[in-house]
BAKERO-442703 format. One record per residue (C-alpha): residue number from 1; residue in three letters; x, y, z. Coordinates in pm, whole numbers. Layout:
{NUM; 'ALA'; {X; Y; Z}};
...
***
This chain:
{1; 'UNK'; {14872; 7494; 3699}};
{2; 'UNK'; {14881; 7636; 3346}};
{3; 'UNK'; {14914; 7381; 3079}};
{4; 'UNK'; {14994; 7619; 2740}};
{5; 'UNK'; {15007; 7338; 2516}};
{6; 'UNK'; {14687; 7184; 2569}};
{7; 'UNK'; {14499; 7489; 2362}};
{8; 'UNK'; {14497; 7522; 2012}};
{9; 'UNK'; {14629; 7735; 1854}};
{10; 'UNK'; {14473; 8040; 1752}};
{11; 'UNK'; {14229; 7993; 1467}};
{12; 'UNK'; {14342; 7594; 1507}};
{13; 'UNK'; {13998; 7480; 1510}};
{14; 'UNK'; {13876; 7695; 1180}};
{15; 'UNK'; {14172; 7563; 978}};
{16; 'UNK'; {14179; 7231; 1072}};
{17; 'UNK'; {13794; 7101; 1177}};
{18; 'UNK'; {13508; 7070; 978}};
{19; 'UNK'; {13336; 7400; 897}};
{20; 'UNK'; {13634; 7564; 751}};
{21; 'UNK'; {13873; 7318; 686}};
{22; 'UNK'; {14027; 7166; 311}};
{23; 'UNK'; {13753; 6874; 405}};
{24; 'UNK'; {13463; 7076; 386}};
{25; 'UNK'; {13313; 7229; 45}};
{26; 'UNK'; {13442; 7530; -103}};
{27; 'UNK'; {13265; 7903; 33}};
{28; 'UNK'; {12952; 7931; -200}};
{29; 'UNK'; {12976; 7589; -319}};
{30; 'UNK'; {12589; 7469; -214}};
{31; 'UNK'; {12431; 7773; -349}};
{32; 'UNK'; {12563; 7710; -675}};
{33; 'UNK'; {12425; 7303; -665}};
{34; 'UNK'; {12115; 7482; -571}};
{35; 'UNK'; {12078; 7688; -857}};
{36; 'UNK'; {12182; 7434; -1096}};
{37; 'UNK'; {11908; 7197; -963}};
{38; 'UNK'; {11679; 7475; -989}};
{39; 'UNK'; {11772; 7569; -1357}};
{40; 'UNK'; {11725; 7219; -1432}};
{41; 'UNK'; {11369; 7153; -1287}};
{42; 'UNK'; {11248; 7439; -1461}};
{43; 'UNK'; {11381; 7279; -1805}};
{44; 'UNK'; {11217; 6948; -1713}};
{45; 'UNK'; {10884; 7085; -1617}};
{46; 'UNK'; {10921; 7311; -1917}};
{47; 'UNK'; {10948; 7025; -2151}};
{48; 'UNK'; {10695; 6833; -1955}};
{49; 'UNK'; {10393; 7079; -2051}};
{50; 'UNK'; {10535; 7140; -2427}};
{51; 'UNK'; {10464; 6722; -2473}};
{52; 'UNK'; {10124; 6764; -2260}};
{53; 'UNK'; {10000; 7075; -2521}};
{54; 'UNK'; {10131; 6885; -2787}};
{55; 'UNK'; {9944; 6536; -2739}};
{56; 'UNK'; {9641; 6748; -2636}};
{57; 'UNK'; {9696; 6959; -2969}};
{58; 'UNK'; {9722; 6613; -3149}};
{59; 'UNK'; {9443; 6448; -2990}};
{60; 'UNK'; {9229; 6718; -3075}};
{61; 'UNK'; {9314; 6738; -3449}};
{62; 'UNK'; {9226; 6341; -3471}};
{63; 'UNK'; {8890; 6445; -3299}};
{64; 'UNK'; {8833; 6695; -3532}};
{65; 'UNK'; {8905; 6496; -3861}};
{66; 'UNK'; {8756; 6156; -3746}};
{67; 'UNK'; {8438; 6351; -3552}};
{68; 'UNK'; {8432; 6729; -3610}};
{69; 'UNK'; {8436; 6652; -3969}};
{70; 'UNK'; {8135; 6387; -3978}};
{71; 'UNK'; {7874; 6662; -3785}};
{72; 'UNK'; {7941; 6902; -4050}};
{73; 'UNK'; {7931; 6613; -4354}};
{74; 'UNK'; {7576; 6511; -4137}};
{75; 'UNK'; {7421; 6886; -4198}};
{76; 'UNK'; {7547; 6919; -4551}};
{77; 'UNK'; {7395; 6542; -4631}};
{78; 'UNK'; {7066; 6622; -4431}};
{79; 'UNK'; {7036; 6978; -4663}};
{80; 'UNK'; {7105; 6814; -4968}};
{81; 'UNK'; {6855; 6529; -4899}};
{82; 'UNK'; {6584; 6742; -4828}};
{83; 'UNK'; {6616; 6968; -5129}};
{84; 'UNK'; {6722; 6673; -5367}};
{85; 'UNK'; {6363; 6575; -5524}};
{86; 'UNK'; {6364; 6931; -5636}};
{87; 'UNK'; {6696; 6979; -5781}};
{88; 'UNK'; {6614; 6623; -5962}};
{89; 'UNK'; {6300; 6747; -6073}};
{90; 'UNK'; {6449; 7062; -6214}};
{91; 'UNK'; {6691; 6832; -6390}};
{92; 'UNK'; {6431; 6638; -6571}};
{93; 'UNK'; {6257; 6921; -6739}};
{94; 'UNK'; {6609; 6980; -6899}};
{95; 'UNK'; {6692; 6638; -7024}};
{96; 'UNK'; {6819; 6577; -7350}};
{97; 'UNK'; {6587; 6397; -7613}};
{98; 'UNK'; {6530; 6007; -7606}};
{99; 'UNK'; {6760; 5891; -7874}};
{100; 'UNK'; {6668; 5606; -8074}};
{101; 'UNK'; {6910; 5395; -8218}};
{102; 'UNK'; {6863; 5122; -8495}};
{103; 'UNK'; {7005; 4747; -8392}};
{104; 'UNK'; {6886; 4635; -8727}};
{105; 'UNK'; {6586; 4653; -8974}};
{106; 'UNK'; {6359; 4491; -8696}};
{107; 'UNK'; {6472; 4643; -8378}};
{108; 'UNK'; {6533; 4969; -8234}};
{109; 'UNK'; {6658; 5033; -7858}};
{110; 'UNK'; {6591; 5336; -7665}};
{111; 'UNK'; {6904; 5558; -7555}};
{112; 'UNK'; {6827; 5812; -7225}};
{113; 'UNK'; {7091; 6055; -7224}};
{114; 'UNK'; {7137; 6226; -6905}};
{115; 'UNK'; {7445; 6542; -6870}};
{116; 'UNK'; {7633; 6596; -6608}};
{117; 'UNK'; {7500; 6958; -6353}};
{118; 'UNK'; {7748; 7170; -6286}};
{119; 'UNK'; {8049; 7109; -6023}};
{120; 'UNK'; {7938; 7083; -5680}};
{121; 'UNK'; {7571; 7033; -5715}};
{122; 'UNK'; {7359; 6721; -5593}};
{123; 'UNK'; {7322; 6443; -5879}};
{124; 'UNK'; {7155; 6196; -5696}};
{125; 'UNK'; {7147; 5911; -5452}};
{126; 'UNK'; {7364; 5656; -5374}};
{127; 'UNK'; {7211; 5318; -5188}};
{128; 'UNK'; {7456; 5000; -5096}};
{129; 'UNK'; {7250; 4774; -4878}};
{130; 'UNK'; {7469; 4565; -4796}};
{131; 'UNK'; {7691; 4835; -4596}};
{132; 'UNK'; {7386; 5010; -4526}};
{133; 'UNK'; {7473; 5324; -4717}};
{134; 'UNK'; {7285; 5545; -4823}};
{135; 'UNK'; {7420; 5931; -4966}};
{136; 'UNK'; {7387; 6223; -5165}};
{137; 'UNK'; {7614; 6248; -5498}};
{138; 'UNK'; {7736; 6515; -5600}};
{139; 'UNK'; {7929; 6637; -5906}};
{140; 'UNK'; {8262; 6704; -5892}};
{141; 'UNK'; {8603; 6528; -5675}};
{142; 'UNK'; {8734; 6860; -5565}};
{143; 'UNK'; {8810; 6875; -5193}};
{144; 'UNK'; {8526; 7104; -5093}};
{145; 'UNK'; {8257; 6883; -5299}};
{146; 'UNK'; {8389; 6574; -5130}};
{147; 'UNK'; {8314; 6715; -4771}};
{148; 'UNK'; {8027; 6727; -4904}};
{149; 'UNK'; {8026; 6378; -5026}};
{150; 'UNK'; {8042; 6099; -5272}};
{151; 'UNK'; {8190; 6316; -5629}};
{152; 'UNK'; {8115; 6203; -5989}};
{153; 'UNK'; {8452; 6243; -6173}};
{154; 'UNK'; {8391; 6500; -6471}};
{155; 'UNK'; {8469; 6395; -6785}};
{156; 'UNK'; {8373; 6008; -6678}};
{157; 'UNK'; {8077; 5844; -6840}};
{158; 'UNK'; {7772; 5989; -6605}};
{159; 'UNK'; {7606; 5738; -6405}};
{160; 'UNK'; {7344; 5524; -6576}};
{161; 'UNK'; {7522; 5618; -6917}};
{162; 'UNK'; {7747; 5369; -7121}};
{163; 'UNK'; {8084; 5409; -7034}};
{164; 'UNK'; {8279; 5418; -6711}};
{165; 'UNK'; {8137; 5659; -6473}};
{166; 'UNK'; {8411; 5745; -6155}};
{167; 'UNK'; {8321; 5839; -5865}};
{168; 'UNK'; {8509; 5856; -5534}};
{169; 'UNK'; {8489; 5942; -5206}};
{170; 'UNK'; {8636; 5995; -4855}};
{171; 'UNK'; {8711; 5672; -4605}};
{172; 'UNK'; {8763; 5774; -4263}};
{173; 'UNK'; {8644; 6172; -4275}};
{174; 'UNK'; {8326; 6353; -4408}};
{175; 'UNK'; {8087; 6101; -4310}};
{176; 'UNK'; {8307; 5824; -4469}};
{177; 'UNK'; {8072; 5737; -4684}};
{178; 'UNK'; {8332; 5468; -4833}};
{179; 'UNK'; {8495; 5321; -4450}};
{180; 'UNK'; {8378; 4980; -4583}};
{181; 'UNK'; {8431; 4935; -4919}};
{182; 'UNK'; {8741; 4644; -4865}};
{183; 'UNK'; {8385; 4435; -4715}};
{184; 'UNK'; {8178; 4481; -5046}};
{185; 'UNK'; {8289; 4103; -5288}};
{186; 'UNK'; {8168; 4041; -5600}};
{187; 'UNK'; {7752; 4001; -5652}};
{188; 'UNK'; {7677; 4222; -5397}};
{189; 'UNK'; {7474; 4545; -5553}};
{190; 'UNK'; {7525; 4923; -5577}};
{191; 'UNK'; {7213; 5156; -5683}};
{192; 'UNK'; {7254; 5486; -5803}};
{193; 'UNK'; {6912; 5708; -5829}};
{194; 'UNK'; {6952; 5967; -6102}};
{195; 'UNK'; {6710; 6182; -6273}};
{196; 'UNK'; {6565; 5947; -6545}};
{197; 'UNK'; {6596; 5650; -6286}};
{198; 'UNK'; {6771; 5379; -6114}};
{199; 'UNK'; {7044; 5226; -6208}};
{200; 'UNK'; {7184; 4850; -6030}};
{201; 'UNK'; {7498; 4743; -6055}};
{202; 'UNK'; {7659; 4409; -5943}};
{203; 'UNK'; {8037; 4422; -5783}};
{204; 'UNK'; {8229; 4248; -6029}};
{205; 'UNK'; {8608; 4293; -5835}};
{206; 'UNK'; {8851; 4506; -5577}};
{207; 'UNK'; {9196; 4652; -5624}};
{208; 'UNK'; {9466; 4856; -5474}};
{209; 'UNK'; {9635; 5084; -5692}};
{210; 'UNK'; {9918; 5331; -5651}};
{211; 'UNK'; {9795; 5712; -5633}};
{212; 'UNK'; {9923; 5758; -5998}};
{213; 'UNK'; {9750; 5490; -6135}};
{214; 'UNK'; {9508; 5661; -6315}};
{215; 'UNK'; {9425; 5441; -6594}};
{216; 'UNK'; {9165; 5328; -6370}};
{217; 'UNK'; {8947; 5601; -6493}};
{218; 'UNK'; {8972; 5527; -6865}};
{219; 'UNK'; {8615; 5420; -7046}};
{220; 'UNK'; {8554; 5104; -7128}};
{221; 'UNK'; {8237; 4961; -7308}};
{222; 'UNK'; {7971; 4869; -7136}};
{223; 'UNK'; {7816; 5032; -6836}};
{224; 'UNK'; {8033; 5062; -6565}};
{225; 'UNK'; {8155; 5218; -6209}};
{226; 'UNK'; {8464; 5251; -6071}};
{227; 'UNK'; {8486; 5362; -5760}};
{228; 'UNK'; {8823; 5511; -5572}};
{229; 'UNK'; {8938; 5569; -5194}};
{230; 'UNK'; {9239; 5619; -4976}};
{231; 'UNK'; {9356; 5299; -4874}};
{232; 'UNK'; {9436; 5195; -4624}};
{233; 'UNK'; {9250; 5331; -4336}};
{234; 'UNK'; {9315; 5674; -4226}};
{235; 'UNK'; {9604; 5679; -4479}};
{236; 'UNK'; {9652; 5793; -4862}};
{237; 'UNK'; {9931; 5592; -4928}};
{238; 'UNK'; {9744; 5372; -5151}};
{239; 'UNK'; {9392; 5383; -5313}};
{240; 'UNK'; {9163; 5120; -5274}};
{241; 'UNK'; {8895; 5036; -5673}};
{242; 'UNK'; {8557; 4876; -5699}};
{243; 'UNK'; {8445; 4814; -5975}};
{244; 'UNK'; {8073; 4743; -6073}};
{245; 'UNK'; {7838; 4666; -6401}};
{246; 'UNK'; {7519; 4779; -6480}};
{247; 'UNK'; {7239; 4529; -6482}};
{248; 'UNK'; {6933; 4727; -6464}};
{249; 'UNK'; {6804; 5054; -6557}};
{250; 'UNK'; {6725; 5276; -6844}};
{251; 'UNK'; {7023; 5237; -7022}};
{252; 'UNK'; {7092; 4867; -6995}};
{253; 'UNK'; {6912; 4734; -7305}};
{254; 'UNK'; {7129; 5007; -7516}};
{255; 'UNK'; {7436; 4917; -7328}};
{256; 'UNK'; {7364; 4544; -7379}};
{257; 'UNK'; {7348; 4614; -7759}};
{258; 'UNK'; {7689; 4812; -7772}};
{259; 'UNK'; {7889; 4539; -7585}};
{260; 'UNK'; {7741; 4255; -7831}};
{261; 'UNK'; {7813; 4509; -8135}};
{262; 'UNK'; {8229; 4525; -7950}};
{263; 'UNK'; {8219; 4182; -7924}};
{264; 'UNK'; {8141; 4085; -8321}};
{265; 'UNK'; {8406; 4341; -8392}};
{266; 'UNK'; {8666; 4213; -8228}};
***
């Protein structure tokens, strides 16, 4: 026999089950989670290779200024050094007379002038033993002469002269000629080869100094460096001062005699 209620009705089971029903998600509804999931792993992988490219980019400018920079500081310094006893001996056959100058009625002390070259050009050589440095000066603090390396200041006294003679030089790129200068104390000597000779000097003290500090450069009597970096390391927030007085060389009897001559003055 026929039982006519036990059917559904027609269409019963699409409006009321599962697949079609007010339970189940709306028509379209998991193509459109899809996409959105899609959209968003595109962002994420698109940010993820913008912060690789970046630290790689970053990475590689560090290289470059810590590394890149010293091989091309190491060919300059290796040309200069091999063409140096030339430009020095070019130098010497246009020094300025040996000045005499009279202490008093009895004794007379020998000045040997020596002028600066022109900017950029190779004055000499620079020895620290106890850092086991050893460089080409040059004249001039302008960036490309400081690539180059260690830079007289112009308008300083000149190395081996009386006065103060400046010089600076990079700390942690161009061959960083000056990456140890916080180790150097007092005693410890500095030699600077120039055409009429060498010079010594003895550390006498370290500083740090703001940037606009400049007075550090003024002369002073005697015979002195001063020499300037970025401090601290691998940052120019702050510049680091040695400062160093002749004890031998040339100059150092004339130098002596000025110095005693400031002293009865004052």
């Amino acid at each position: 026999m026929e039982v006519s209620g036990a059917s559904p009705p027609e269409g019963g089971s699409t409006a009321g089950g599962g697949q079609g029903g007010t339970l189940g998600p709306p028509e379209g509804g998991s193509q459109e989670t899809s996409g959105g999931t899609g959209a968003w792993r595109r962002r994420a992988q698109i940010l993820g290779w913008t912060l690789i490219w970046t630290g790689i980019f970053i990475f590689g400018y560090l290289a470059w200024q810590v590394w890149g920079t010293d091989l091309l500081n190491s060919r300059v310094q290796a040309e200069a050094a091999e063409s140096l006893d030339a430009t020095l001996d070019d130098a010497r056959r246009r020094l300025p007379p040996i000045i005499d100058v009279e202490v008093d009625e009895a004794v007379t002390v020998e000045l040997f002038p020596e002028e600066a070259p022109a900017e950029g050009t190779a004055l000499g050589t620079l020895r620290i033993p106890s850092l086991g440095l050893e460089v080409v000066m040059f004249e001039g603090v302008d960036t490309e002469t400081l690539q180059s390396g260690p830079g007289h200041m112009p308008g300083t006294a000149f190395p081996g002269q009386p006065g103060n003679a400046v010089i600076s030089g990079h700390r942690t790129t161009y061959g960083r000629p000056f990456f140890d200068f916080d180790l150097l104390v007092p005693g410890e000597r500095i030699e600077i080869e120039t055409a009429i000779g060498a010079h010594v000097y003895e550390v006498r003290e370290s500083f740090v100094v703001e940037p606009t500090d400049v007075w550090v450069t003024e002369d002073k009597p005697g015979g002195w460096l001063t020499f300037t970096t970025c401090h601290p390391k691998f940052s120019a927030r702050e510049r680091l001062i040695v400062t160093a007085q002749l004890v031998e060389g040339p100059n150092l009897e004339y130098v002596e005699v000025l110095e005693e001559r400031m002293r009865q003055l004052n």
